[in-house]
C-alpha positions as CSV (number, residue, x, y, z in Angstrom):
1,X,0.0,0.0,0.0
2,X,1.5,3.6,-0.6
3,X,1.4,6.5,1.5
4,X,-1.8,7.8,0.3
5,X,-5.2,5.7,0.4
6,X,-6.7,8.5,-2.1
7,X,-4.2,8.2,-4.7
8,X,-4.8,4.4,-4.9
9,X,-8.6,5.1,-5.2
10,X,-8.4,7.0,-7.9
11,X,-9.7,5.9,-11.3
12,X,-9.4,2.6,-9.5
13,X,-12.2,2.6,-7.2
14,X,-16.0,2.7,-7.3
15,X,-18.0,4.2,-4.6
16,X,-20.5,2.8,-2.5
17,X,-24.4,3.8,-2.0
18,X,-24.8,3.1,1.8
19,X,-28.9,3.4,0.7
20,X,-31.2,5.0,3.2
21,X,-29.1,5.8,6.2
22,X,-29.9,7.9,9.2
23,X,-27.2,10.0,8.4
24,X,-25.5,9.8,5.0
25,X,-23.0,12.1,5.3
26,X,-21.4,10.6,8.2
27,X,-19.7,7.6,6.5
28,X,-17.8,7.7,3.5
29,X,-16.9,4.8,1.5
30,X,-14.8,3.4,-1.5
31,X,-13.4,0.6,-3.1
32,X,-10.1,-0.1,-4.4
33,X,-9.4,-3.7,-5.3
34,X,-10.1,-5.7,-2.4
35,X,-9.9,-2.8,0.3
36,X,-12.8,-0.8,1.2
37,X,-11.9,2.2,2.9
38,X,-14.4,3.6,5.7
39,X,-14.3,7.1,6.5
40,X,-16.0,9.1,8.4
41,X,-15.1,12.5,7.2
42,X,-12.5,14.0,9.5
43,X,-15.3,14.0,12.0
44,X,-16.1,12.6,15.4
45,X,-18.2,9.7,15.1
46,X,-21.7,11.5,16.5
47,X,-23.4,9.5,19.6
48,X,-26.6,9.6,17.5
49,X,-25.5,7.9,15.0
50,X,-27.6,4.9,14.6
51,X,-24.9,2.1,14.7
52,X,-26.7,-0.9,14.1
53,X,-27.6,0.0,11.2
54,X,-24.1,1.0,10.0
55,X,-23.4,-2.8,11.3
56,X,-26.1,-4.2,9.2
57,X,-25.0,-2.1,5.9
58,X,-21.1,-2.9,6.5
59,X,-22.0,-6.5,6.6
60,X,-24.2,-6.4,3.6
61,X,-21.4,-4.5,1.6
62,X,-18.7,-7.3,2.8
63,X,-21.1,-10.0,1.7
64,X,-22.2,-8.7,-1.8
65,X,-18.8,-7.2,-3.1
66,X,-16.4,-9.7,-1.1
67,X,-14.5,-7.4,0.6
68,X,-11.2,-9.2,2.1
69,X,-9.9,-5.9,3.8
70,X,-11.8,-3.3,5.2
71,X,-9.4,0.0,6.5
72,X,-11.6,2.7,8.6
73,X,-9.7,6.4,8.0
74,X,-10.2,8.0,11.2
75,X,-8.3,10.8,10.4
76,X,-10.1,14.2,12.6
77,X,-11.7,11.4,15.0
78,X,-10.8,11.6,18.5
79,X,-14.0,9.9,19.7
80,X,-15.1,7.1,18.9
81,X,-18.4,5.5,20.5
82,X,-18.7,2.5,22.2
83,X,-21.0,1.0,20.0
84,X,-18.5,1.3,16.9
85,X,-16.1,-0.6,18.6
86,X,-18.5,-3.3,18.8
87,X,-18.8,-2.6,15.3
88,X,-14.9,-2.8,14.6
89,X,-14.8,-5.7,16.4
90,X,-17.6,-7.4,14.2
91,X,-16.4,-6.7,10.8
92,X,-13.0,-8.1,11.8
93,X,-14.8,-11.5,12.4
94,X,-15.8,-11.5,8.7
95,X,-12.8,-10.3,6.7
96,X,-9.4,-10.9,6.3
97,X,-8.2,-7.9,7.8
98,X,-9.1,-4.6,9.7
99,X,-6.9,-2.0,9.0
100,X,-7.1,1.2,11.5
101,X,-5.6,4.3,9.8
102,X,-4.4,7.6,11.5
103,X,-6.1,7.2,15.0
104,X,-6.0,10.0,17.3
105,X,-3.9,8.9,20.7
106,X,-7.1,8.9,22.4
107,X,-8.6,6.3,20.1
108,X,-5.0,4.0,20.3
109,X,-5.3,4.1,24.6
110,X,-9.0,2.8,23.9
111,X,-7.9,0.4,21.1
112,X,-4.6,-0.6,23.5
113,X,-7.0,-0.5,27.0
114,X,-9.7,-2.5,25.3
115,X,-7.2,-5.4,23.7
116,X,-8.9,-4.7,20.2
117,X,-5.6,-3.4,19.0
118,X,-4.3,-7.1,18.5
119,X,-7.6,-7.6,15.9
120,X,-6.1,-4.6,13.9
121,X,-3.4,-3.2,11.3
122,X,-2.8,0.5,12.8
123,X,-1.2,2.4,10.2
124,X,-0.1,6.5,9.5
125,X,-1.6,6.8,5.6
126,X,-1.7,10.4,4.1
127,X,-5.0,11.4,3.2
């Protein structure tokens, strides 16, 4: 992988219709090859976010395009809710790899205090 995710998306990649969420705007997602890329932004992930469904949709999108890596940018988060990490945890069940890029050092204590680092690639990517 190179330094930046976006220059390996381009022409590359297709996006992804997350369909009727509560908030669209929160996530932002492409394809390159086999890694999808979850963003959310540069923004904290919002407590009324409704994260089951995000769950639901991420596991539709890993079953109908075969996703085998699945990176989430969270470059600009520094929060990031319980129930996502549920959701992080979830998703690395059904891939071959969760890849954690640019966390704040906030989100790495949780990551570290939690054990859910070991489930996860933590990388620096410019984006």
């Amino acid at each position: 992988m190179g330094d930046s995710i976006h220059d390996e998306a381009e022409g590359s990649g297709s996006s992804f219709k997350m369909g009727a969420l509560a908030n669209p705007n929160v996530l932002k997602i492409y394809q390159t090859g086999e890694l999808t890329v979850v963003g959310f932004g540069g923004k904290d992930v919002p407590d009324e976010v409704c994260i089951a469904e995000y769950r639901q949709q991420l596991l539709d999108l890993i079953a109908e395009h075969g996703v085998k890596t699945m990176a989430f940018d969270l470059s600009g988060v520094q929060l990031v809710p319980s129930g996502m990490l549920g959701v992080l945890s979830t998703i690395a069940k059904r891939v071959e790899k969760v890849e954690i890029y640019n966390p704040s050092v906030d989100v790495r204590e949780v990551l570290r205090m939690t054990k859910l680092e070991r489930l996860f690639e933590i990388k620096e990517v410019q984006v």
